[in-house]
Structures are given as C-alpha cells and as structure tokens.
C-alpha positions in Angstrom: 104.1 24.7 -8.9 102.4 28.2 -8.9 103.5 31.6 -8.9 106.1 33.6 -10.8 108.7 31.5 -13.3 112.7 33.0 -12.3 115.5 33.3 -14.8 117.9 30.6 -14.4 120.0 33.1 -12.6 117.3 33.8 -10.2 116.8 30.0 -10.0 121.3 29.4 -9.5 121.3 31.6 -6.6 118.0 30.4 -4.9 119.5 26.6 -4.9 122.9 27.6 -3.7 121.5 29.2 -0.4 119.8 26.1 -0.2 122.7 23.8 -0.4 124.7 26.2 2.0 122.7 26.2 4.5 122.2 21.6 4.1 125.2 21.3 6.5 124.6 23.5 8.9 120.9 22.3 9.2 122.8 18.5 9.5 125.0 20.5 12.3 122.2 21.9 14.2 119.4 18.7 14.1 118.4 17.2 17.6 120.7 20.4 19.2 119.1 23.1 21.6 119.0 26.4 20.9 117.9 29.4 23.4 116.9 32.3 22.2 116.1 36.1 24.1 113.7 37.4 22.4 113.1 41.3 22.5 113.7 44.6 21.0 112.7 45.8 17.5 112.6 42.4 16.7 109.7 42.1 19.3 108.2 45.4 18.4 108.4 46.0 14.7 104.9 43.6 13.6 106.9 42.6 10.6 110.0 41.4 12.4 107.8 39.7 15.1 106.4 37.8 12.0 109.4 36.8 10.5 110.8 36.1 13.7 108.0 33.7 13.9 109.2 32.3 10.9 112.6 31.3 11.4 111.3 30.1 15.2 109.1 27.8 13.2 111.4 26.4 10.6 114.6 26.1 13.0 111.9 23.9 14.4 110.9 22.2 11.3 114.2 21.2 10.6 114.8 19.4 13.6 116.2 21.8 16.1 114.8 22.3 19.0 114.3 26.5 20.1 113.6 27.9 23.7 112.6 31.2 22.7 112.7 33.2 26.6 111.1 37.1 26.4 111.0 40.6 28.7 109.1 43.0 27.7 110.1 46.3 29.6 108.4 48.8 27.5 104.9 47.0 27.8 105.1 46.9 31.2 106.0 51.1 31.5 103.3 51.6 29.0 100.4 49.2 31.2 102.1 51.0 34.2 101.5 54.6 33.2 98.0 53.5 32.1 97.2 52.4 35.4 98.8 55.7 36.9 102.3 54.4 37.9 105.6 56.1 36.5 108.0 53.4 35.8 111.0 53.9 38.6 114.8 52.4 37.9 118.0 51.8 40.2 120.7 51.0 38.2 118.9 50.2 35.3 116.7 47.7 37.2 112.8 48.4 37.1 111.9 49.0 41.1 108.9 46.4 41.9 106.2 46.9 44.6 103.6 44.8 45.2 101.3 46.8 42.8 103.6 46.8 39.8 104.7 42.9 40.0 101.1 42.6 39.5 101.6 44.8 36.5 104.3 42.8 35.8 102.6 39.8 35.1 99.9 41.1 33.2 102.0 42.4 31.0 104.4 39.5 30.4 102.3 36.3 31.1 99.0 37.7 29.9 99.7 39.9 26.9 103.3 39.4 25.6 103.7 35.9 25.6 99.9 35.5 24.5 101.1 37.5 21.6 104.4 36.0 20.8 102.7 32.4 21.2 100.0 33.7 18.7 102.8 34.7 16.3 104.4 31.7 16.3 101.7 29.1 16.0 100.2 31.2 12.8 103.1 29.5 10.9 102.9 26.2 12.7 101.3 25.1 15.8 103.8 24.2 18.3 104.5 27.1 20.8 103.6 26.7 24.2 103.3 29.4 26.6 104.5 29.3 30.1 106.8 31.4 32.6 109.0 31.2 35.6 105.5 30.3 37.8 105.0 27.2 35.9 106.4 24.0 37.4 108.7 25.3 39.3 110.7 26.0 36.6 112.5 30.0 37.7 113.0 30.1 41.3 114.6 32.9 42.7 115.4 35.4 46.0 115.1 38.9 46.2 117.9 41.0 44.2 118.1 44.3 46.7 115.8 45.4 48.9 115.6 48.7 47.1 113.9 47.1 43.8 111.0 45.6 46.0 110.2 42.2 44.1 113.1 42.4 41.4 114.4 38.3 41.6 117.8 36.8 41.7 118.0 33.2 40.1 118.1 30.2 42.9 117.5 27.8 40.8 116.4 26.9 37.2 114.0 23.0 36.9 114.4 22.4 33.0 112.2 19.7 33.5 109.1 21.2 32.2 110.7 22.2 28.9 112.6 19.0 28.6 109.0 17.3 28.4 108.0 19.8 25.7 111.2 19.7 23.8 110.0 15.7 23.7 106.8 16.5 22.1 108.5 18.4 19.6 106.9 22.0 20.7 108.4 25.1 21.2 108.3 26.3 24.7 107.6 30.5 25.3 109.1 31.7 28.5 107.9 35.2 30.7 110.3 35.7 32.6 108.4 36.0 36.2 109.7 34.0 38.7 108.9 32.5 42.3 110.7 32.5 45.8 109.8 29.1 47.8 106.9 31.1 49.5 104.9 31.1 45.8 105.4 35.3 45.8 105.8 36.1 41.9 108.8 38.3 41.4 110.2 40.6 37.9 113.2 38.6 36.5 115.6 40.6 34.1 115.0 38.5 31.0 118.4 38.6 29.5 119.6 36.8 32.9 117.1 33.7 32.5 117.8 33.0 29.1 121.3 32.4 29.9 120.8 30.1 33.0 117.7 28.4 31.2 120.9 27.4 28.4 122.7 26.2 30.8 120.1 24.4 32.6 119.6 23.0 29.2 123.1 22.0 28.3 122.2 24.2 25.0 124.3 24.0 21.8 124.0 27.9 21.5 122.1 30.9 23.2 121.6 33.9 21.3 120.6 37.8 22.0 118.6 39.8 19.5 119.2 43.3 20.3 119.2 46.4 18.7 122.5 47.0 17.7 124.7 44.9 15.2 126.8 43.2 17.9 129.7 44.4 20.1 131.8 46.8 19.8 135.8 47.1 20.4 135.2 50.9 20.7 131.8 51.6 22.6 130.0 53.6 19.9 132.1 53.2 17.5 130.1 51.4 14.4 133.2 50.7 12.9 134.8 48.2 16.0 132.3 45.6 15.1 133.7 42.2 16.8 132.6 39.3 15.1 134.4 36.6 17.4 135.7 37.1 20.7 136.3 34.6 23.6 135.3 34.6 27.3 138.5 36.1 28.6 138.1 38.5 25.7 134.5 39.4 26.5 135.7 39.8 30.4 138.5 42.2 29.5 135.6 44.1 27.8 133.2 44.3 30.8 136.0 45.2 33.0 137.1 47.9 30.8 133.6 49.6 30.7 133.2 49.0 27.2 129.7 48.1 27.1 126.3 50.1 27.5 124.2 49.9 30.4 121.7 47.4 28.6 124.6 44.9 27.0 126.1 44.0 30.9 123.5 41.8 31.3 123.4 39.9 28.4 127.3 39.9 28.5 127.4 38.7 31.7 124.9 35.9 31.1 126.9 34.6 28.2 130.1 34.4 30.4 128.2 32.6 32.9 126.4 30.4 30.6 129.8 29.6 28.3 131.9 28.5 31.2 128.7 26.3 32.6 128.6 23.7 29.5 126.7 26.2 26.6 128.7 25.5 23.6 128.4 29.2 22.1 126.7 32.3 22.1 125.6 35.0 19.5 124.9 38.6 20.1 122.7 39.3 16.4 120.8 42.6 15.2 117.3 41.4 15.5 116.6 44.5 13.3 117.7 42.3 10.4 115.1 40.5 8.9 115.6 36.5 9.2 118.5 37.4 11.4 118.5 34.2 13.2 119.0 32.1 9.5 121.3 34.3 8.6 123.9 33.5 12.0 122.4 29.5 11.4 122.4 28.4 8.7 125.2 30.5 6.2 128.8 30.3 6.4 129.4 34.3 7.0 127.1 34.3 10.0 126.2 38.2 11.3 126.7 40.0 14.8 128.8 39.1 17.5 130.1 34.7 18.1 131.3 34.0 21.9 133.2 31.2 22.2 134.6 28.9 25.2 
C-alpha cells in the first residue's frame, strides 16, 4: 500500500464506517435510485466533484443511479448574454421560442456535457441524454402565459431501462417534447419524480440548499427528519414551504403514492451527502415515507 501509515485509532474508526455502511450497500444492490441534481451541489466545482464520486461508487457497488438535472441559473446567465432578461410567473421561467432555444443550449449542450464529464472522470459510465431522446419526456403546454414551459404526458423509461442493463449511469436534461417534436422547458424537480415512478425506484432524492424541511418555515431549529405523505400534505396545505420546495414536495407526494418506496430531501452543500443518507445508520436531511 502507499501513502501515509494511521494510528490504530485512525485505522478503528476507518473500518467501522466500513462495516456500517456493508448492510446498507447489501440493502441497496440491484435497487434504483433517482437523483435531482442541482444547486450548490451543482455549482460549487468541488461539490460537483464529489458529487461525481458518490454517483460513481453508488454505481460501483451495485446500485443503479438516474441522476436527472435543471439548471436555471445557466440558462439566465446564457440568456442575458444573448440580450434576454430572464422573465417568471409564479416562479416558472416564461419560454418563447427564442429562449427554449436557449433553453437547450444550456441544458443539453453545456450542463449535462459538464455533469457527464464529471462523472466519467471517476469511472466511465455516464451517458448523456434528455427528454428529446427516445421519446422518453413527453409533455403539453403548462399555461399559455409561460410560452413553451411543459406539463408531463407521459414518461417512456425504456431508454434508461436499456442503459441501467448495461450498467451505465444515465444523465437526464430536463427538455421535453409534445407529439408535434416542439422541444419545451420542463421544471426539473417535476421529471425526477415521475421518471422514479416510471422507474418503480427504491428511493428518489433532492439535493437542495437547505438542510431538509422545516416544521417552522425558517426556523433552522424545526428540522424534520421523517415525516409521511399525509404529514408532508398537511405541510403544503399549510404554506409551510418556500416557493422553490413546492415542487419538489409535490413530486415526492406524487411519486410515493405511485409505487416509489421513499424519498429524501438532503443538503447537497454537505460534502458526500448522498453516502452519508445511504449508506450510515443516522442518515442526514429530510426521509418521506409511504
């Protein structure tokens, strides 16, 4: 072996995180995982790595990741370098014909290119695709005030099936397609959900920029770990959730009572934050059960 010799009690803790984490690799092997990638975690070049990382070994260790991306601030900042101010209706990015174009540059041709990249630096198994791609995120138009914002029709999980098979890790933009062939701006958080359930995934999991839900909206303190769907209903029908968690919420309601055995809201500021939630006991963030 090379590199540093560790004290035995270096050497004690090293092999018990090792033997925690045995059975819940065991747990995990041959299941599906999606995962909505974004935020700091997408951002920050040394979270993107070690996001990478974990994407790789989950992988490695026989799971079998769906990683599914956005990427709203690359698509304001190409915007406003091609002279367009971004625009929003309720939090919804309005979409003309010029800016899905935008849209897809940004997503299918830089971001994913990038998070692909990432990936296969530590292993070369990601494949790169979106919504366009066999048919696999067909949608209709959302409201005619967002111009080409898309409303899910229909997921085909075939495609990534087929990859899962080959033991690669598929990459998801999320643009989409109405039965025409015109390309349309999907909210991300909203395809990772129905691609898990399309999936019949063992767990689907948010990384955001905040630790998890909160009882209290803004209160650090109210920090649910576990909650149920009814639970996380009460929540969203009490307004207790920001303007960027109803989504994701909303997806993981709809995703839990379609077959998706459970889903995790993590802090992707946290480095390795997805080993942390797989494979030790304490787990971090937010765990929605059925």
């Amino acid at each position: 072996m090379t590199g540093h010799r560790v004290s035995a009690e270096e050497a004690r803790a090293k092999a018990g995180v090792l033997a925690e984490a045995l059975p819940y690799i065991r747990e995990f092997s041959g299941k599906t995982v999606v995962v909505k990638y974004g935020g700091n975690a997408m951002e920050d070049p040394a979270l993107a790595d070690l996001f990478a990382q974990d994407i790789v070994l989950m992988r490695l260790v026989g799971m079998n990741p769906v990683v599914v991306h956005g990427g709203g601030p690359q698509i304001s900042e190409l915007m406003r370098r091609l002279g367009k101010e971004p625009q929003f209706v309720d939090g919804l990015r309005v979409t003309d014909a010029e800016t899905v174009d935008i849209v897809r540059m940004a997503l299918v041709g830089k971001v994913n290119r990038e998070v692909v990249a990432s990936v296969n630096r530590h292993g070369s198994y990601a494949v790169g695709l979106s919504g366009e791609d066999a048919g696999l995120i067909t949608v209709g138009p959302r409201d005619e005030r967002l111009g080409y914002v898309g409303e899910i029709r229909r997921i085909d999980p075939s495609i990534l099936r087929r990859l899962l098979n080959e033991e690669l890790i598929p990459i998801v933009a999320t643009v989409g397609v109405d039965e025409d062939g015109q390309a349309y701006n999907v909210n991300a958080d909203t395809v990772a959900g129905a691609v898990a359930e399309a999936l019949g995934a063992e767990k689907l999991v948010y990384l955001t920029n905040v630790a998890g839900l909160y009882a209290e909206y803004g209160d650090e303190d109210s920090l649910i770990s576990r909650i149920d769907v009814a639970g996380l209903e009460a929540l969203a029908a009490a307004g207790g959730l920001s303007e960027g968690m109803i989504p994701k919420v909303l997806s993981c309601v709809a995703a839990l009572r379609n077959g998706v055995a459970r889903a995790h809201i993590l802090d992707g500021r946290l480095p390795h934050a997805l080993l942390l939630e797989f494979f030790t006991r304490e787990g971090i963030g937010t765990m929605v059960h059925p």
